[in-house]
BAMI-466792 format. One record per residue (C-alpha): x, y, z. Coordinates in steps of 0.25 Angstrom, whole numbers, plus 5000, padded with zeros to 4 digits. Each point is the difference from the previous one (the first is absolute). Example, Ala and Ser with C-alpha at 12.3 -4.5 7.8 and 13.67 -1.06 7.14 Angstrom:
BAMI-466792
504949825031 500650144998 
***
This chain:
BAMI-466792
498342495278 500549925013 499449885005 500349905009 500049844996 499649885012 500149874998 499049935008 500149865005 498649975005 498750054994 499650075014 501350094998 499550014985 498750065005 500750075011 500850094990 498650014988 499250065011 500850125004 499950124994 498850054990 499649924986 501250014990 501050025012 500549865003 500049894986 500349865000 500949974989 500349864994 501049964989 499850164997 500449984983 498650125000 499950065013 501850064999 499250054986 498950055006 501050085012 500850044987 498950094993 499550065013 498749905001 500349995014 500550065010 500049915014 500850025012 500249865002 500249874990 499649865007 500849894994 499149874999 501249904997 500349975012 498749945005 499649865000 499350014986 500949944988 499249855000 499749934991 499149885001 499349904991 498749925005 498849934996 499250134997 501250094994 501350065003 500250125008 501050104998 500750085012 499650154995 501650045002 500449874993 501050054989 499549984984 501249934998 499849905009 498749964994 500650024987 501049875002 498949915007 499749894992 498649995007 499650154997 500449974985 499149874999 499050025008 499750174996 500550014987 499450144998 500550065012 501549934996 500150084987 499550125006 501149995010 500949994990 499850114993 500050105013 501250104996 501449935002 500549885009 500850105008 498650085004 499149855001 501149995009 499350115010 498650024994 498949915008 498649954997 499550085010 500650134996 499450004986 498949985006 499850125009 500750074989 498749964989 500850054989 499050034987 501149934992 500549865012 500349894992 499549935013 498750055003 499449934989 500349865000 499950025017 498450054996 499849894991 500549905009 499050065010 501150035011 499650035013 500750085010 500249985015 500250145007 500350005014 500050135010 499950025014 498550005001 500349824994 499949954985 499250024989 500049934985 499550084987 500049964984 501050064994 499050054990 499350085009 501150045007 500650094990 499450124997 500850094990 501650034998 500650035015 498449965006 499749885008 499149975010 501249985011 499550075012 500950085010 500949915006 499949884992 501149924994 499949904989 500349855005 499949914990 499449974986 499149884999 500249954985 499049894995 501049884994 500049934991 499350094989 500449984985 500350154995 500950104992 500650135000 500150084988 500650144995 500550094993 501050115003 501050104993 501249945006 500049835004 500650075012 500050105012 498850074994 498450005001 499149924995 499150074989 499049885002 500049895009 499049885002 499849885007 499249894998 499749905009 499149864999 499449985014 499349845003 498649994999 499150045012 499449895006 499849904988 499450124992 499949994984 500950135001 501550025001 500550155005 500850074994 500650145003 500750124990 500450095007 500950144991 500950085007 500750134995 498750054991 499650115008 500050045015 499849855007 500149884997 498649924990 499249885004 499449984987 498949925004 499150024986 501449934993 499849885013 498749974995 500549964987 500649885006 499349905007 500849854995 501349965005 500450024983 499150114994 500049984987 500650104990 498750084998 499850025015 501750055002 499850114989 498750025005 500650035014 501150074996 499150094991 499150045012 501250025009 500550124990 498650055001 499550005014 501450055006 500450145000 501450064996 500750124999 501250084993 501250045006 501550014996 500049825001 499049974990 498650074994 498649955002 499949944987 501549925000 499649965015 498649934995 500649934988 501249945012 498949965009 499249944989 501349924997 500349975012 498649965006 500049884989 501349965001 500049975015 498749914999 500749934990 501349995008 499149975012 499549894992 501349924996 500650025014 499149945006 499849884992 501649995000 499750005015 499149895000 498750085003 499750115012 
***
């Protein structure tokens, strides 16, 4: 296979080199930790790779209204930040269980996300914190929900041309990442699930909270029968088993070589109680949220 590899420096010289040639022929490639993979086993075939690192998209931004993250910015950076660990806890231990440092290094945000792996570490606690993403072409910008945005393993609603700019994360939101694996390292999650405590909406009697599973079967899980379960800022004992017992129920799951149906729906049964629960104590050890 031969291919040639630009490194844009501005987005028009971006779009410049994603239009030419029919679909499939030109791919842009971020921190690339899947897509060399994805070249490796003949997924793909394009003549041309176009490099995003070199644009202006590595930002990282903390307001009134949240933080947002340039869509190259490198998981490592975001790893280290003090503000990313306090204010999105869930997304901070997802990150940190993302392969090794030396690929957090290259892999990006944006990457996993166009990627929509069935079994990202980074897709569920980026769902449950009910991320948006700014996408920008040359026809101007346009912002989506993450939630909707993904639509299977390798599908997304990017249209032709399109490049991810940034992720717009809701802060501060008390939550936890929990899961299991084979190996504490450099493997995939058999299960993965965030939990995340969102404020009440306007004045309501209601707080929101959102479970999102990863890695039971072909996309990441909003468990929305588990959500309802919840409606306190402390649900009582009964409410947290109650929840964890729906989210085994309603979600679906598969076996593979990882884990079988069974095993996978006792871990997120497990792990769906435990992360209310850690939810809980981190953020009165917070002071609130």
């Amino acid at each position: 296979m031969s291919f040639t590899l630009h490194f844009p420096t501005r987005l028009e010289e971006a779009w410049d080199l994603l239009e030419q040639g029919p679909p499939g022929a030109s791919l842009p490639i971020a921190g690339g930790t899947d897509l060399l993979l994805g070249l490796d086993f003949g997924r793909f075939a394009p003549e041309r790779l176009v490099s995003l690192s070199r644009l202006p998209l590595q930002r990282l931004e903390f307001g009134r209204d949240g933080v947002r993250i340039g869509s190259m910015l490198p998981l490592r950076t975001l790893e280290l930040d003090e503000r990313v660990r306090k204010g999105v806890p869930a997304l901070a231990q997802a990150i940190n269980e993302v392969g090794s440092v030396q690929l957090r290094h290259r892999a990006t945000l944006g990457g996993n996300v166009v990627r929509a792996s069935a079994t990202s570490d980074l897709l569920p606690p980026l769902v449950a914190l009910e991320t948006e993403l700014t996408l920008v072409s040359r026809g101007g910008r346009r912002t989506v929900r993450l939630e909707g945005f993904v639509e299977g393993s390798w599908k997304t609603g990017l249209r032709v041309g399109e490049i991810v700019e940034e992720l717009h994360v809701p802060s501060p939101r008390p939550g936890t990442y929990q899961w299991q694996r084979v190996r504490p390292a450099n493997d995939i999650s058999q299960v993965g699930v965030a939990v995340v405590r969102h404020p009440k909406n306007g004045g309501g009697p209601s707080v929101r909270w959102r479970i999102v599973a990863g890695g039971t079967a072909g996309s990441f899980q909003r468990l929305t029968r588990a959500e309802a379960c919840l409606e306190r800022d402390e649900p009582s004992e009964r409410e947290v088993a109650e929840a964890a017992r729906e989210a085994a129920g309603e979600a679906k799951f598969l076996t593979d070589l990882r884990a079988a149906e069974e095993y996978r729906r006792h871990l997120l049964r497990v792990l769906v109680r435990r992360g209310i629960e850690r939810t809980v104590r981190s953020a009165a050890t917070a002071g609130g949220g």
